[in-house]
C-alpha positions in Angstrom: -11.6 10.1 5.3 -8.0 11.2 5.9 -5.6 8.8 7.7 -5.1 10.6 10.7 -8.7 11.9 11.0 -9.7 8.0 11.2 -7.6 6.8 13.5 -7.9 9.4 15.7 -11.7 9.1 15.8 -11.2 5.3 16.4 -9.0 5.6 18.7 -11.0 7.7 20.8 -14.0 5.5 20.9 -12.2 2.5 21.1 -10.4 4.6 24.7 -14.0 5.5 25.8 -15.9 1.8 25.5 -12.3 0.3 26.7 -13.5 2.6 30.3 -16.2 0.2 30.7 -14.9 -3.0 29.0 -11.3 -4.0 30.7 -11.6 -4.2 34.9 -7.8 -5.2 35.9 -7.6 -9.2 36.2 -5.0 -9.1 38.4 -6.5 -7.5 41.6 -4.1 -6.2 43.9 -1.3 -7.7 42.6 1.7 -6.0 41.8 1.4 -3.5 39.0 3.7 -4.1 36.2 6.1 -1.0 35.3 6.5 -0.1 32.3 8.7 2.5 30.2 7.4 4.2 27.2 10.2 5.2 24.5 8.7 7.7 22.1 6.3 9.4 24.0 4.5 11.4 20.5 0.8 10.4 19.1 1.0 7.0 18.8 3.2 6.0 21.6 0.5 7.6 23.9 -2.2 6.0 22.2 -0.8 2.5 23.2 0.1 3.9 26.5 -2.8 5.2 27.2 -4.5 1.3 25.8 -1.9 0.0 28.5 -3.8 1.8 31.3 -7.4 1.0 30.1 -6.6 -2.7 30.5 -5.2 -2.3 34.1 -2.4 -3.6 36.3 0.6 -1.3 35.2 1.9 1.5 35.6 4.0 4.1 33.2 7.3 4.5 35.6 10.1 6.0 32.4 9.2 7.7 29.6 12.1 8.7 27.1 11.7 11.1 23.9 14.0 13.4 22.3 11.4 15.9 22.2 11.2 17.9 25.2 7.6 19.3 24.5 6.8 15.2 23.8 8.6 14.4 27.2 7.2 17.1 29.5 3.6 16.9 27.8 3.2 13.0 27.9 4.6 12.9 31.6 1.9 14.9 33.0 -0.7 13.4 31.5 0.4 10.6 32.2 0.8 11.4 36.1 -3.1 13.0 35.4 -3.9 9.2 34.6 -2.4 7.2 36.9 -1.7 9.1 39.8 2.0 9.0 39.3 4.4 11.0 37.2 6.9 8.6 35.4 10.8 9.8 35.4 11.6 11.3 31.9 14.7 10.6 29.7 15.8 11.8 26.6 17.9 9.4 25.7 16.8 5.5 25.4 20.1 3.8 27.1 19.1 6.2 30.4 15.8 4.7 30.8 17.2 1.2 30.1 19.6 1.8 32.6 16.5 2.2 35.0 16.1 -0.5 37.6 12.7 -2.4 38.1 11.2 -1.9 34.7 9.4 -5.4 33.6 8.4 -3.7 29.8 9.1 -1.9 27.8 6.7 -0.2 25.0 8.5 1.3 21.7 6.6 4.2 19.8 9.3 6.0 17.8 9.6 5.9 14.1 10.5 2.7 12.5 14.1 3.6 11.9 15.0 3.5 15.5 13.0 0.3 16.3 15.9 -2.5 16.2 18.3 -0.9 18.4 16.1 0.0 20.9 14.6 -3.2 20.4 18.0 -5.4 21.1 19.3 -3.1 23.6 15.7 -4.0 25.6 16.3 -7.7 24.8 19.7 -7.5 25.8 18.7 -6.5 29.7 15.6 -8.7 29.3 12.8 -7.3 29.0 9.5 -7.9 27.5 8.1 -6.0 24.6 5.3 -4.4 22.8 7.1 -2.6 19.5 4.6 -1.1 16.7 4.8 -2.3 13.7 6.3 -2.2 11.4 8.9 -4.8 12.7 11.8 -2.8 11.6 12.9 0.1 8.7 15.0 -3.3 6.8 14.9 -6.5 6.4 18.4 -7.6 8.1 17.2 -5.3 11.0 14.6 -7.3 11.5 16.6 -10.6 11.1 18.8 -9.2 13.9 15.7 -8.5 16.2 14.8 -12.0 15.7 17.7 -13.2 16.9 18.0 -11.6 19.7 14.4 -12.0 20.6 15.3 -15.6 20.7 18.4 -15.1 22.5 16.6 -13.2 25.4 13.7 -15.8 25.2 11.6 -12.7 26.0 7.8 -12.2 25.8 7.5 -9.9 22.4 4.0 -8.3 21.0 4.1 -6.4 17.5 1.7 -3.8 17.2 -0.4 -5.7 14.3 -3.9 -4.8 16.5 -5.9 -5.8 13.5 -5.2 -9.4 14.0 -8.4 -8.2 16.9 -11.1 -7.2 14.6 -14.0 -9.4 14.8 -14.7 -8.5 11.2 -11.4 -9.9 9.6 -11.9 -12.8 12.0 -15.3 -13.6 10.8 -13.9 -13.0 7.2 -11.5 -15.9 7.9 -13.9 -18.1 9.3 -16.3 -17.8 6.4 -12.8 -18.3 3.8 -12.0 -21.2 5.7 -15.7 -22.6 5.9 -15.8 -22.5 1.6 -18.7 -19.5 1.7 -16.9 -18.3 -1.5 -14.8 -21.6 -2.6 -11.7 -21.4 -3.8 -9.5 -18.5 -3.3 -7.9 -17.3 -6.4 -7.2 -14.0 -6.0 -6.8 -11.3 -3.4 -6.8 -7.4 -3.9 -6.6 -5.1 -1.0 -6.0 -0.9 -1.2 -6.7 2.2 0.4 -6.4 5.3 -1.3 -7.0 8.4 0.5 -5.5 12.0 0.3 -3.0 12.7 2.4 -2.5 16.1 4.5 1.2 17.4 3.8 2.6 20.0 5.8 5.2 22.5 4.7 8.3 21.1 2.5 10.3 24.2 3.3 13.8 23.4 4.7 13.8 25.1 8.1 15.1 25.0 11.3 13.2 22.5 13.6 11.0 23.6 16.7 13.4 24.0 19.5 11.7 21.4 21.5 13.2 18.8 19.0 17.0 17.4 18.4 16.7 16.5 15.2 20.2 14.9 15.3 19.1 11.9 17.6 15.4 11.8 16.3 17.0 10.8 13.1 19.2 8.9 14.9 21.2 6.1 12.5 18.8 7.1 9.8 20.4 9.8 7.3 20.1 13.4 8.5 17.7 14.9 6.0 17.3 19.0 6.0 14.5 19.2 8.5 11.2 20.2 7.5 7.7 20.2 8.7 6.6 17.2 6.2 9.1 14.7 7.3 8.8 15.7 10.9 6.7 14.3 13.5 4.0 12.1 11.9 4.3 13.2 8.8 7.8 11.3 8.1 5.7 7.9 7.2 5.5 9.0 3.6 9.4 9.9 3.8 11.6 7.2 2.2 14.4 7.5 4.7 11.9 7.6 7.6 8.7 6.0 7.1 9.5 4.1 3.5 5.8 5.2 2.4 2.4 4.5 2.3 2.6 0.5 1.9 5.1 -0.4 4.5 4.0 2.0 6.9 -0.7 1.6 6.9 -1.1 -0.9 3.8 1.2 -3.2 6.0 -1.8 -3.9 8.1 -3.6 -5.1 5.1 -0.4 -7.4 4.0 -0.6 -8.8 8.0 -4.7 -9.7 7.8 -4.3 -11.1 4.2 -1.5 -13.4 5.1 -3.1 -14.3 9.0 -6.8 -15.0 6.8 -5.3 -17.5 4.2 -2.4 -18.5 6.5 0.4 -17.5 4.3 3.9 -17.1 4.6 6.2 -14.7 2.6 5.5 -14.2 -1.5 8.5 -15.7 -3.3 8.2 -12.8 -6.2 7.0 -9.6 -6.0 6.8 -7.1 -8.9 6.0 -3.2 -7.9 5.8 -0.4 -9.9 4.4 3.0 -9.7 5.6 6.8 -9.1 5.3 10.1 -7.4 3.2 12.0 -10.0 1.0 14.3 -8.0 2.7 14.6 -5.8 6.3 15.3 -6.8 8.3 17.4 -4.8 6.2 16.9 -1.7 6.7 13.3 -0.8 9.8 10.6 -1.6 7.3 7.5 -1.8 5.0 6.6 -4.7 1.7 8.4 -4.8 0.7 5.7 -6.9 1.5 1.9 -6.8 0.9 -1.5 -8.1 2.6 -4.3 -6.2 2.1 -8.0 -7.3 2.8 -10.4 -4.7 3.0 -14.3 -5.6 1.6 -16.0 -2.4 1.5 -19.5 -2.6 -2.4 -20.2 -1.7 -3.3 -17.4 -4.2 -1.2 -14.0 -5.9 -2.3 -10.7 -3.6 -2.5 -7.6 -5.5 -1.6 -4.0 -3.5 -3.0 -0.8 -5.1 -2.7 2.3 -3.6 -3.6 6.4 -4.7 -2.8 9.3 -2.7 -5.0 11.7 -5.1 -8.1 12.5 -7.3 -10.9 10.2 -6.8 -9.6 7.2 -5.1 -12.0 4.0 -5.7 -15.1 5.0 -7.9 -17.0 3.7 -5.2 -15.9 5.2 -2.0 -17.2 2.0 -0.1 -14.1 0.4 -0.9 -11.0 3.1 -0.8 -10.1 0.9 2.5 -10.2 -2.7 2.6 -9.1 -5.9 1.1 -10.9 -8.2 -1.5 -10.8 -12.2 -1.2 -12.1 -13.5 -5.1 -13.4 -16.7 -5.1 -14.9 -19.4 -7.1 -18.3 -18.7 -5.7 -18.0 -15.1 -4.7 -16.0 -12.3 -3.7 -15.7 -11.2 -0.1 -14.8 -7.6 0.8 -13.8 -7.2 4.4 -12.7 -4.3 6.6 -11.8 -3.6 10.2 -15.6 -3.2 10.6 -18.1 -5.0 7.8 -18.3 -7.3 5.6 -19.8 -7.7 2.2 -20.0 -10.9 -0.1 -21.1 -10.8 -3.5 -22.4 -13.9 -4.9 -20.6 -15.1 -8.1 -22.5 -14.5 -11.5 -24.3 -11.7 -13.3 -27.0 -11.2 -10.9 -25.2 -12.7 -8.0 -26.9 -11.2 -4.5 -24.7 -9.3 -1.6 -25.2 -9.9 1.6 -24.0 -6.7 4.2 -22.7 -7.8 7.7 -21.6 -5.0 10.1 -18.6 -6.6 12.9 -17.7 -3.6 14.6 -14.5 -4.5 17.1 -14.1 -0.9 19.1 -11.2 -2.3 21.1 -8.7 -3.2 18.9 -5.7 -1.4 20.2 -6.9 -2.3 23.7 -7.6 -6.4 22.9 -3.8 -6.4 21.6 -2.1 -4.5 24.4 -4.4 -6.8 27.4 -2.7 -10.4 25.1 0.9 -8.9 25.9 -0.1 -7.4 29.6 -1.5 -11.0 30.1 1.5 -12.5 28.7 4.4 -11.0 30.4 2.0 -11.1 34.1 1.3 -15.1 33.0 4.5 -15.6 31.9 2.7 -17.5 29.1 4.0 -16.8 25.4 0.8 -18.6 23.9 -1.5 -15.5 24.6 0.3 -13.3 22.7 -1.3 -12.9 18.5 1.9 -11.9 17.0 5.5 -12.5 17.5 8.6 -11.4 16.3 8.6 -14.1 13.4 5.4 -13.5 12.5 5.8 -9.6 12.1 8.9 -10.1 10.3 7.0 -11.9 7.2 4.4 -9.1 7.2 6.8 -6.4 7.3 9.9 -7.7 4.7 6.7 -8.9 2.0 6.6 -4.8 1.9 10.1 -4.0 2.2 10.6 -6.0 -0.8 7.5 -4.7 -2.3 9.6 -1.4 -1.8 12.8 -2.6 -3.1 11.4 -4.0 -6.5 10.2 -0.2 -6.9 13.2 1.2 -5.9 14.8 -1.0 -8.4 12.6 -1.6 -11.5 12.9 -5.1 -11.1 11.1 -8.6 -10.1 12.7 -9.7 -6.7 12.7 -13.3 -5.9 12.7 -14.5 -2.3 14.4 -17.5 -0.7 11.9 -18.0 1.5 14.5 -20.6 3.3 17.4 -18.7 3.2 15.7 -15.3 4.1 17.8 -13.3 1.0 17.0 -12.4 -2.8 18.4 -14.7 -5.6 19.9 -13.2 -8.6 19.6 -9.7 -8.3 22.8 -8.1 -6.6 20.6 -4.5 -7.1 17.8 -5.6 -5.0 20.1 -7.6 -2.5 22.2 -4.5 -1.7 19.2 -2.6 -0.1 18.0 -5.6 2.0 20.2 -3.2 4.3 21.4 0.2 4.5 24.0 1.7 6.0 24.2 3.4 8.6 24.6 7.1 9.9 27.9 8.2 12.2 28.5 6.5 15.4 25.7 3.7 15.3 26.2 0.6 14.3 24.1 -1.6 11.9 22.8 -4.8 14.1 
């Protein structure tokens, strides 16, 4: 199934049983307002979860898209009954007085300095994942997370699935023994647009939606959505959907950061098209157990469909295949048996979004499933997945000390510069 196809489809179902399944804790109380910076697909989608859960309200909404800005306004006024203010740039709709939240939607590259600019007027957070476009970006958002001593969810919404729980619970119980190995993938073919250089819709400044990221020659496969498998933008398939995969594996078998990681791969098929490998191998020593990344964005994927999307947990007495859905064991030995259990979780999106609304109303940092910290391991294991590709080399993290050890290459892209006027946090 392509990418976009399948979240779109959960997405929607998890939007229509959410009508039924959140009724607004809160009463009468206040409702909390909230501004929305990057108003495109996804930043609607958690929006949009925002409003299924109850008690807030959508009062800014900033994107430097005017088609994103006027579109997501009305419909967001068709959902709540009000129209929120619109902004195109983000320091306007900071500027705004009586937000309490703030939600961040925009690509990846422009996450930390909307991110510290929020923390730096105080308020709380949801910001999709991943964490940041580096790794001393996200060191930076850290710190001033900790400064501000805000409340702060990352959008990892598949720490929610009922499936992956279950699949943790079963790990931890010894169902399968002693974990040895872990392999997780998902191949699938993706749907490029055009790589023509042309100029962009007139709806878009593509100066500040590149913002401190380099200005590339706009075309529609970098653009809107399709910039994830862009190395400037979306630094490819791994850090931007197999991230969610690196999250689960490490939240399952209660992991940390990998203190090696080897990658290796290359654009073959599709060469000329994308910047990120098509194809990629990343070995990830883990201290419980080495994780294994695979992806392929052509021919046949997996030989057995089944498992193009999901991660594998090999132990002594069995191998457990898990997704956001199901889960299968297979009993060790040649005639071992499988046992099938279906753990569908249609709320995801909507589970994570009602931990932060809860949090920042409760004032209670214990309700929310993944911090600032947390995200930041998830996200640099890929980033340094990515910079042992970019390099040809075996980087070694100091876990402690938060840098790579003898290999000045590899150091020098824990962070990039940055474009004109902005300044690297």
């Amino acid at each position: 199934m392509k990418r976009r196809k399948f979240i779109r489809i959960t997405s929607a179902g998890s939007a229509a049983l959410a009508a039924n399944l959140f009724i607004p804790v809160f009463g009468q109380e206040k409702k909390l307002k909230i501004g929305l910076i990057g108003s495109g697909w996804y930043g609607m989608v958690i929006a949009k979860a925002a409003l299924k859960v109850g008690g807030v309200e959508v009062t800014a909404v900033c994107d430097v898209d005017s088609d994103h800005l006027n579109n997501s306004a009305s419909e967001l006024e068709k959902l709540q009954g009000s129209k929120p203010r619109a902004f195109k740039y983000y320091t306007d709709l900071l500027d705004m007085k009586g937000l309490d939240a703030l939600f961040i939607g925009t690509p990846p590259h422009w996450h930390a300095l909307i991110f510290i600019a929020a923390c730096e007027k105080g308020l709380d957070i949801y910001c999709e994942k991943p964490l940041s476009y580096d790794i001393q970006e996200g060191l930076a958002m850290i710190n001033a997370a900790n400064k501000a001593g805000n409340i702060i969810q990352i959008g990892f919404q598949r720490r929610q699935s009922e499936a992956f729980r279950k699949a943790k619970e079963l790990i931890d119980s010894g169902r399968i023994g002693n974990i040895h190995q872990v392999n997780a993938q998902i191949h699938y073919i993706p749907e490029l647009k055009a790589t023509t250089v042309q100029p962009p819709p007139p709806s878009l400044d593509w100066e500040e939606w590149c913002g401190p990221a380099p200005k590339l020659d706009y075309c529609p496969n970098i653009g809107h959505i399709a910039w994830r498998l862009e190395k400037e933008y979306g630094n490819g398939h791994l850090a931007d959907w197999g991230i969610h995969h690196i999250d689960i594996i490490r939240y399952i078998m209660g992991e940390g950061m990998p203190e090696k990681i080897y990658s290796s791969g290359g654009i073959f098929e599709l060469k000329g098209k994308i910047t990120t490998p098509d194809t990629l191998i990343s070995e990830m020593t883990f201290k419980c157990a080495p994780v294994v990344w695979q992806h392929r964005l052509w021919g046949k994927g997996d030989v057995n469909g089944e498992y193009n999307n999901g991660i594998f947990f090999h132990g002594e007495k069995g191998t457990l295949f898990a997704t956001d859905s199901g889960i299968s064991i297979f009993d060790a030995g040649n005639n071992g048996k499988r046992e099938d259990m279906s753990i569908p979780t249609e709320s995801m999106q909507e589970n994570h979004m009602k931990n932060f609304v809860d949090a920042v109303r409760l004032k209670d940092k214990k309700l929310i499933i993944c911090t600032p910290e947390d995200a930041f391991k998830s996200t640099a294991t890929v980033q340094l997945a990515m910079i042992s590709y970019n390099t040809g080399s075996t980087v070694n993290w100091d876990v402690q000390k938060k840098e790579i050890t003898d290999n000045p290459q590899a150091s020098k892209l824990l962070r990039r510069e940055y474009r004109g006027k902005y300044i690297h946090p």
